[in-house]
C-alpha positions, 0 to 999 in steps of 0.5 A: 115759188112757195112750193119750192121755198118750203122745201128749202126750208125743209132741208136746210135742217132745224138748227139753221131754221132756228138761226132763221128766226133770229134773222127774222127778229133783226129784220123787224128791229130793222124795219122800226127803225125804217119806218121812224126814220121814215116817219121824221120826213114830215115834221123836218120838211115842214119846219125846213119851209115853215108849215106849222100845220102838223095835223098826223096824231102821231106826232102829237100822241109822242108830243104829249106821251113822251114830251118830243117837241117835233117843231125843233128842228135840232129835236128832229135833226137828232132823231133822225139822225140818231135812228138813221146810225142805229139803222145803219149798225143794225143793217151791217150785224144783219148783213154780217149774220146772214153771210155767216148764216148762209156760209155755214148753210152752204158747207152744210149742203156741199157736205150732204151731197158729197156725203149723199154720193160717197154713201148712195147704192152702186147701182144708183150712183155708177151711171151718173155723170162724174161732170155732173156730181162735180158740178153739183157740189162745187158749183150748184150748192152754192147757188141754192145758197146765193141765188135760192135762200139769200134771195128768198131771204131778200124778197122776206127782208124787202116785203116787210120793209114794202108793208110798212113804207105802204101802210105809213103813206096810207095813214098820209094819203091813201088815194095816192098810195094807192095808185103808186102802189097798183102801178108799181105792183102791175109794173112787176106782175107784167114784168114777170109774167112776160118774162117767166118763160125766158128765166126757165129757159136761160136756167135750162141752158145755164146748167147744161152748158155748166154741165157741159163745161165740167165735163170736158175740163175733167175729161181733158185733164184726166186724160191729159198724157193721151191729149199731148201725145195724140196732139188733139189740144186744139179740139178741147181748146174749141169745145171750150171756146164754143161752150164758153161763147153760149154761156157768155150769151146766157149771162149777158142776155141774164144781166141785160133782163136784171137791169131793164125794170130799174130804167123802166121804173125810172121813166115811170116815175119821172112821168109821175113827177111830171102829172103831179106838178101839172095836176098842181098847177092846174088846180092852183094849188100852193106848191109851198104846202104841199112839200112836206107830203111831197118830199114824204112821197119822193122819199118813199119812191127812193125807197120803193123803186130799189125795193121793187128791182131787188124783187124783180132781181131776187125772183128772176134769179130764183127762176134761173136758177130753178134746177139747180136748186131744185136739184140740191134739194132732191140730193138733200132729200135722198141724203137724209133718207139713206141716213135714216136707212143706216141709222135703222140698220146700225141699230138691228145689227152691232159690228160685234155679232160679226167674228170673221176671225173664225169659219166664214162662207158667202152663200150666193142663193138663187141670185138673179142681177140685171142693169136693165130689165131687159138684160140679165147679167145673172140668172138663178145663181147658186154658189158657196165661197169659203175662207181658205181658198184663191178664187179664179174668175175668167170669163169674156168681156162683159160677161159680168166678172166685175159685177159678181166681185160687186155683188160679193163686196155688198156694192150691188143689190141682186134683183131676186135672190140674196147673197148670205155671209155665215148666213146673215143678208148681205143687205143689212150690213154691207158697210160692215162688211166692207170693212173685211173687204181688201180690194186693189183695182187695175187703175191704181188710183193715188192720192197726190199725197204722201206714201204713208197717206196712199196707204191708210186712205183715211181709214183709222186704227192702222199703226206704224208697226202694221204699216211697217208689215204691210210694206215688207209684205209687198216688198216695198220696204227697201224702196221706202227706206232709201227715200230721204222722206220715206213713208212721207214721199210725195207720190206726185199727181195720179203718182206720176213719180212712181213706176207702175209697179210700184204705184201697183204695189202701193195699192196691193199694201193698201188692201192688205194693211187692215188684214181684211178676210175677202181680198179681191183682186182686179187686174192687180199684177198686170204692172208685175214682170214675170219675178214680180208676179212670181214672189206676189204668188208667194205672198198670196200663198203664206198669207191665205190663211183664213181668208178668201183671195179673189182674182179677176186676171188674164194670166195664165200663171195666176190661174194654176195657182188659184184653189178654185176657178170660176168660168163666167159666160151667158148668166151662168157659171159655165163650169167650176173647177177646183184643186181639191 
């Protein structure tokens, strides 16, 4: 548990570490007040049952030093009072900064694993459960805040209050401090002890089965028209069910486990009770004289029997919540790290240094690739694509068509070899160069957004004239504009108000809207007829002109057209072909 509270601590980063000590300087504020309040139990009980016997040098230093007359009982009554208000506001500005505190950790965290995913390599992230990358940011940040830090926050809160309470009742009576303190202290090591391999499994079930439940709500609602339309509801509706019911059984089993010590510690402490009376009894020792340091200790067991349940609650949440939050501590770690990469890489190399307006060729240098050591996709590939020409890549499936656009866009990392744009290591500057890059995909992926949103995708520096461009380039202008909202339609969810074809060319405006040079095209006129395709050929030809135009398709119509095709098969390029 400290291994893993330092490397909390570690990535929530120093401004939040700052806001930590603060929280730290309130707690102890706290904790004074608790024990002066707790302090005033012995003079207000003795002079509630009349023992003028105060022998504590405590009360007589503050009678002498500061004039305190603690045998009025309107004296005490006011203290006490008064530290018990201050304590109380004291308490809500603490709780009120360590929601704050913790609210502000969290956007933080979610914000480095969104960022971490939407920054980390290709080849690191592609493989990953998209079930998994949801969960992780919507639901496995917010326990490393609630259940990782806040309690660990508690367990701080609560173990200096614990000192103090304990350190005061030793100065009273440190024989019978001393055995309260052994019991509960025993009572919660067992506890933890006997219970530590059930938190680690109910925390293995509990993020698989989250996992599990992203999983097929996200399945289920992307796929959503081939569900109704094969009539398959039902079986998503029991995966549901199913997974649902263990959840439930991991949270009641959770719930159950957390209140159990409170009741045991209560039956304790009614036995206790029970031995001092007939310890008393016993001994004839007057009940009278004694109230005072009862009441003390009765007071200090109401204190102490919440503290130790809040501790035994803050650690077995931490314990079920152990790979959840060590997950959102390795994702913040490889966060930092790739930003650290890009801030080295931003300072060897100026986006100034790259002029793609004038002659570029991307040179492909003895490039070998693979997913896995034990299949190659390509091996020992030489090739030279220059500006000016449509590419034609075909090739059976698998073969590696995608991964070669890919590898060309800087997504992917060759194995050996390297892949050179005027020369330059693709590696060192691949997000630069994406810039230059216009990429439309088969699946036409929109935002549930505006037309004018769909096509400027976040991106900055895009004027009304250049979409007004972009829109007649593709022939969407007209459409545009016998819509009453125009560029400011709502395309609907996945565009489900748009036809294919114009869902189609909404992509094709957005790959072209920031005149990029390397234009690659997946699969991007599979929605196109025949006169459809035909015009987007002619729009390809009159704007090629320094740049280079890829296309990944099945048409035979789009292979006559292109400059140069490229033949994939057996982690080669079988055969090259050109027009000049």
């Amino acid at each position: 548990m400290v291994k893993q509270f330092l490397e909390i601590i570690n990535v929530i980063g120093k401004k939040n570490r700052i806001k930590s000590l603060i929280l730290l300087f309130i707690l102890l504020l706290i904790v004074t007040l608790e024990l002066i309040n707790f302090s005033l139990i012995i003079p207000l009980l003795s002079i509630i049952f009349d023992n003028s016997e105060n022998n504590l040098i405590f009360f007589k230093y503050f009678e002498d030093y500061f004039g305190f007359n603690f045998k009025s009982i309107y004296t005490i009554s006011f203290l006490f009072i008064l530290v018990l208000l201050i304590k109380i506001l004291l308490l809500l500005f603490f709780e009120y900064t360590t929601q704050k505190y913790c609210r502000e950790i969290s956007i933080d965290m979610s914000l480095k694993s969104y960022s971490y995913f939407l920054h980390a390599e290709w080849q690191e992230i592609f493989k990953k459960d998209h079930a998994y990358m949801t969960r992780h940011i919507l639901n496995d940040v917010g326990t490393f805040v609630q259940q990782g830090l806040m309690k660990y926050i508690e367990i701080f809160k609560n173990s200096i209050l614990l000192i103090f309470i304990v350190g005061y009742l030793f100065f009273v009576n440190s024989t019978v401090t001393f055995f309260i303190f052994f019991l509960f202290s025993m009572f919660v090591l067992i506890f933890i002890i006997f219970f530590r391999k059930l938190f680690l499994n109910l925390s293995e079930m509990k993020i698989n089965f989250e996992k599990f439940r992203f999983k097929n709500i996200s399945e289920s609602i992307i796929n959503l028209r081939d569900i109704k339309l094969i009539g398959s509801a039902s079986y998503f509706l029991k995966l549901f069910k199913a997974n649902e019911n263990k959840i439930s059984k991991v949270v009641i089993t959770e719930a159950v486990v957390t209140k159990l010590p409170r009741y045991i510690l209560e039956i304790i402490l009614v036995f206790f009770v029970f031995l001092v009376l007939i310890y008393l009894d016993v001994e004839k020792i007057n009940i009278l004289e004694t109230i005072p340091t009862i009441g003390l200790f009765g007071f200090a067991a109401l204190r102490m029997i919440p503290i130790f349940v809040v501790y035994n609650q803050s650690i077995q949440a931490i314990k079920t919540s152990k790979f959840q939050i060590d997950e959102v501590v390795k994702n913040a770690n490889r966060y930092s790290k790739i930003y650290e990469q890009q801030e080295i890489i931003s300072n060897d190399l100026k986006y100034d240094e790259f002029n793609f307006e004038k002659d570029f060729e991307i040179k492909i240098s003895n490039l070998s690739f693979f997913y896995t050591k034990d299949n190659y996709i390509f091996e020992r590939l030489n090739l030279r694509l220059m500006k000016d020409f449509t590419v034609y890549i075909e090739g059976p499936n698998g073969s590696g068509k995608s991964t070669f656009v890919d590898l060309i866009s800087g997504m992917l990392k060759p194995e050996e070899g390297g892949i050179y744009i005027n020369d330059k290591n693709l590696n060192l500057f691949s997000d630069t160069w994406r810039k230059n890059i216009g990429y439309v995909s088969q699946t036409n992926f929109l935002l549930n957004s505006s037309i004018r949103n769909n096509i400027i995708f976040g991106r900055k520096n895009i004027s009304e004239k250049d979409l007004e461009k972009v829109l007649k380039l593709v022939g969407l202008d007209s459409f545009v504009n016998k819509l009453p909202e125009g560029l400011e339609t709502n395309v609907g969810n996945l565009g489900s108000s748009l036809s294919g074809g114009q869902k189609q060319r909404i992509s094709v405006a957005r790959a072209l809207v920031t005149n990029p040079k390397l234009i690659i095209l997946d699969e991007a006129t599979n929605a196109f007829d025949l006169d459809s395709e035909k015009k987007f050929l002619d729009l390809i030809n009159k704007i090629k002109k320094n740049r280079l135009i890829i296309f990944i398709a099945h048409s035979v119509k789009i292979k006559n057209f292109c400059d140069v095709k490229l033949i994939i098969d057996n982690k080669k390029i079988k055969n090259y072909e050109t027009k000049n």
